[in-house]
C-alpha positions in Angstrom: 252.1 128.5 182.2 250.9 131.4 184.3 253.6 133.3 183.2 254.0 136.4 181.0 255.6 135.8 177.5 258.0 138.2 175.7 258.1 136.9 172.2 261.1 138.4 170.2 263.0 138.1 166.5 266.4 137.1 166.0 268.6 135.1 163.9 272.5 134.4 164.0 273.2 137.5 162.0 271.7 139.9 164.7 271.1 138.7 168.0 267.4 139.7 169.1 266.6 142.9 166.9 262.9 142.7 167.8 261.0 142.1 170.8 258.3 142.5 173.6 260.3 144.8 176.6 259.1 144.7 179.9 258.0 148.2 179.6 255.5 147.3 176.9 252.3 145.6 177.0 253.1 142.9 174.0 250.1 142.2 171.8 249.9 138.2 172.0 251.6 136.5 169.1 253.4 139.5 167.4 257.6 139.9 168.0 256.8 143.1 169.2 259.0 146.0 168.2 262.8 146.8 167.2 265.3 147.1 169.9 267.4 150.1 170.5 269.8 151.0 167.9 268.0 148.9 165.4 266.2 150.6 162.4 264.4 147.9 160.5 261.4 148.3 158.0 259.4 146.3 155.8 260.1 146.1 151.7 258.9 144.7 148.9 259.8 143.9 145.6 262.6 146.2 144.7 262.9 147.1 148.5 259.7 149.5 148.2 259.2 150.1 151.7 255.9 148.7 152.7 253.2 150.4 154.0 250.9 149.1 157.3 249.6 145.8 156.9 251.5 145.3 153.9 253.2 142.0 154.0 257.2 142.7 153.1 260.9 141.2 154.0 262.2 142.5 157.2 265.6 144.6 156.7 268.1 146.6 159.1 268.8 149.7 157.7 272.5 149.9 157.7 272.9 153.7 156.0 273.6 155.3 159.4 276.2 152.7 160.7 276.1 148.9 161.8 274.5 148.3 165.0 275.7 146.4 167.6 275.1 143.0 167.4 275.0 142.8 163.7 277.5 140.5 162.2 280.3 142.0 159.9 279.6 139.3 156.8 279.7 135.3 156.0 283.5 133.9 156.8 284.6 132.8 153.6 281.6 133.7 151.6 281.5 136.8 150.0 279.0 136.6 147.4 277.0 135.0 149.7 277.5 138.8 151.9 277.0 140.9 149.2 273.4 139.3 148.2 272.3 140.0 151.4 273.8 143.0 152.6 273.4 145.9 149.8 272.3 149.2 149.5 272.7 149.9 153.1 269.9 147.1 153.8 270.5 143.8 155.5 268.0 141.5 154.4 267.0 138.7 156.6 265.0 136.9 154.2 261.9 136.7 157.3 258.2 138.3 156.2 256.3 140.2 158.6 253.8 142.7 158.7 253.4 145.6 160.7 250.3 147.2 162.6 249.3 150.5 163.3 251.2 150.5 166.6 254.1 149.5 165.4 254.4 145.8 166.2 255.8 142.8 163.9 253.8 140.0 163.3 256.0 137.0 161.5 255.0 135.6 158.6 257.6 133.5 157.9 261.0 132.9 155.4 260.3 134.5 152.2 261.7 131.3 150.3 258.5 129.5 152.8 255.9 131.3 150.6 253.6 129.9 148.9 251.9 131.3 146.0 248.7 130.0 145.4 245.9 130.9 142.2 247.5 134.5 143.0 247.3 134.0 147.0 250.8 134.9 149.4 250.2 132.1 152.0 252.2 132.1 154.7 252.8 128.7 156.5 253.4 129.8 160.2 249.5 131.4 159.8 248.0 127.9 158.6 250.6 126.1 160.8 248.7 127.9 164.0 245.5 127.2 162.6 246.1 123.3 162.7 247.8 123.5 165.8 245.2 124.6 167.7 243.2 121.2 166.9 243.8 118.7 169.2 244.8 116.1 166.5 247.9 118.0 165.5 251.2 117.5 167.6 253.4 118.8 165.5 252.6 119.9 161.6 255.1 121.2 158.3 253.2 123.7 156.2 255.0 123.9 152.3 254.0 124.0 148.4 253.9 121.8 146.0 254.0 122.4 142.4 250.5 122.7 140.6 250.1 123.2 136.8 246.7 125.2 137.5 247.2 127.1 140.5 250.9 127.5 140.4 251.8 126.0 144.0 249.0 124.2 146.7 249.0 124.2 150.1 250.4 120.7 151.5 249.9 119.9 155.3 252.9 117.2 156.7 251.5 116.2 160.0 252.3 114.2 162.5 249.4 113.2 165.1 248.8 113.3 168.9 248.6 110.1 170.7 245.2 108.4 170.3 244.7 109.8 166.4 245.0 108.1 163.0 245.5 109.0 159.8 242.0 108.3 157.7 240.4 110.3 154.8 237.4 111.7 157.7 240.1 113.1 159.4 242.0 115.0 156.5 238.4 116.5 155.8 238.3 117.6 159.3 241.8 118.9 159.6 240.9 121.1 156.3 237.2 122.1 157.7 239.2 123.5 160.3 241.7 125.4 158.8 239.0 126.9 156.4 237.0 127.9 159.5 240.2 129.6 161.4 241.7 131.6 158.9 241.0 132.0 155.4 239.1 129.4 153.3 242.2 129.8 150.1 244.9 128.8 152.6 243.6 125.3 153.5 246.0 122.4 152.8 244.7 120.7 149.6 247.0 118.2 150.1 247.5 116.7 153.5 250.2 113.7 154.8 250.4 112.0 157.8 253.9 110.6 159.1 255.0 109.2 161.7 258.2 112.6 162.6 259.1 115.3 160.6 262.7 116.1 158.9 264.7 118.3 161.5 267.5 120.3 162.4 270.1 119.4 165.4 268.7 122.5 167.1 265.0 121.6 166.5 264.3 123.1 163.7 261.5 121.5 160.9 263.7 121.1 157.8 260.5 122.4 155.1 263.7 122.2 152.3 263.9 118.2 152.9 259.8 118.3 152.4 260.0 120.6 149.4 263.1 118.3 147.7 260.5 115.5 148.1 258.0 117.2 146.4 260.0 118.5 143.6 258.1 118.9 140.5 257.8 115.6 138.6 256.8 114.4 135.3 253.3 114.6 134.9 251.2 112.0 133.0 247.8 113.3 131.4 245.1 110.7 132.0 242.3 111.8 130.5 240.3 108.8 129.9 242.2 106.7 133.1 239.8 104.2 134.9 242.4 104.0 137.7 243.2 100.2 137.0 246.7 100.9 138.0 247.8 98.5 135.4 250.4 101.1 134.2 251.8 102.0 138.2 252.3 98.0 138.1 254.4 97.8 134.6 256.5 100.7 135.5 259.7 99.3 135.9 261.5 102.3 137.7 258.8 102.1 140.3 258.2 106.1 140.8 254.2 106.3 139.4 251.8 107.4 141.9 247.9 108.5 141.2 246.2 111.4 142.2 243.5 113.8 140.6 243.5 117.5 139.0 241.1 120.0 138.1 240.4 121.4 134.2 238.3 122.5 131.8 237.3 118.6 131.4 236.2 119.1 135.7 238.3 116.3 137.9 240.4 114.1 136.2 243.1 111.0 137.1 246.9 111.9 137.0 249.9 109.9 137.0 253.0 112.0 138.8 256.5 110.6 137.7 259.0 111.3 140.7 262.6 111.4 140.3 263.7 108.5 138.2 261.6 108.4 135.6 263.3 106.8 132.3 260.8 107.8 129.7 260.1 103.8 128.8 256.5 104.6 127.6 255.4 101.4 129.7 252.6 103.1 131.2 251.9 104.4 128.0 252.1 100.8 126.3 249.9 99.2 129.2 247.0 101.3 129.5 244.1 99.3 128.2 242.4 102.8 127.2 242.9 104.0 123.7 245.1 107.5 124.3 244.4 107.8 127.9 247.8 108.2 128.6 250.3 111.1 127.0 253.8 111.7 129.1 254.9 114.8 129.3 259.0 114.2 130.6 260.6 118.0 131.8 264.4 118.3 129.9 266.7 118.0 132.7 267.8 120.6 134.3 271.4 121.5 133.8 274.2 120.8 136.9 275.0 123.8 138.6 271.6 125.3 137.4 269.4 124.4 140.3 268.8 125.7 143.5 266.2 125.2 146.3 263.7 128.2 146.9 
């Protein structure tokens, strides 16, 4: 653009509480630092105050008085205040990191991470990495569920003009990431569509991707040829195939989505001998659930 950007932090809560001034050289890509009258730090589980480097949620220390520009508290919603305003901390529910000089680097919403065979990834930093390939116009970075590892990465992409979707260019896509940051935070599991859930304002809605992802029944196939006999019989239509890693090395899996009725007519259908075994979570209770 030729022009010199000031990249900044700021939610509806705070107004811009960290930023690149004009009296600073900004380090490319980081927030830069708080703003006047702002004391924020990093913390960790049980608001341990991180040390530098150390990924943690950014808070606004409220012990010496409210600065201006904060908000007073959610209209209406006091609970809602309290969880995220205590012990003089305001908790923006962001993760950043901090360098020896002082400058933030975002990470992204804490309820965004992805915890992976014991990784933190971050989607913003695997985000960046597949935007700077030519193929990506605009790309969702989220987890989904995964009995071994806990959560994988999953890439929702949407291509530029002239691209299509084909396995040589998932491989690609995932070569790449591997190469620009590190190789545990490539997407596993990659999807091409055609736009991504948003916001009025803009904003990619990663809750809309994560709903559909929710964790589903999973059916064991051990011995499974892949005949799809059993994805054909079901009568609720929500089978779909895919492949997991175990002692056993790769095997074929059936994931159940949301409305799956327990029939047993994949079970019933499968021409192998005990291929199949369904394992059907209990419901989870109304008023028990909540996205993370």
């Amino acid at each position: 653009t030729g022009l010199r950007l000031m990249e900044g932090f700021g939610q509806t809560e705070t107004v811009v509480c960290i930023a690149n001034y004009p009296w600073m050289n900004p380090k490319p890509g980081s927030m830069g630092k708080p703003a006047p009258g702002f004391d924020i730090i990093l913390v960790g589980k049980n608001d341990k105050v991180c040390e530098v480097g150390e990924e943690g949620e950014i808070v606004i220390k409220t012990d010496k008085g409210k600065p201006v520009g904060l908000f007073t508290d959610y209209h209406s919603d006091p609970d809602k205040t309290r969880n995220t305003w205590h012990d003089d901390y305001y908790h923006t529910g962001d993760t950043a990191w901090q360098d020896e000089d002082g400058f933030f680097w975002f990470i992204g919403r804490t309820d965004d991470m992805i915890k992976s065979s014991g990784y933190r990834v971050g989607p913003f930093e695997v985000e960046s990495a597949l935007m700077s390939h030519p193929a990506v116009l605009e790309v969702a970075i989220t987890g989904v569920p995964d009995p071994i590892r806990g959560q994988v990465v999953k890439a929702t992409i949407v291509l530029t003009k002239g691209y299509s979707a084909s396995e040589e260019l998932k491989k690609e896509l995932q070569d790449h990431v591997k190469k620009v940051t590190a190789p545990y935070k490539y997407p596993r599991i990659v999807e091409f569509v055609e736009e991504l859930p948003k916001t009025i304002s803009g904003k990619i809605r990663r809750v809309e991707i994560r709903d559909k992802d929710k964790p589903y029944p999973i059916i064991n196939a051990l011995e499974c040829k892949a005949c799809e006999r059993c994805i054909e019989a079901c009568p609720a239509n929500v089978l779909k195939m895919g492949e997991e890693l175990n002692s056993r090395g790769y095997h074929y899996v059936l994931y159940a989505k949301d409305g799956c009725i327990g029939c047993g007519a994949c079970y019933y259908t499968c021409p192998e001998p005990l291929a199949i075994e369904v394992h059907v979570p209990q419901k989870e209770k109304a008023g028990e659930t909540g996205e993370s």
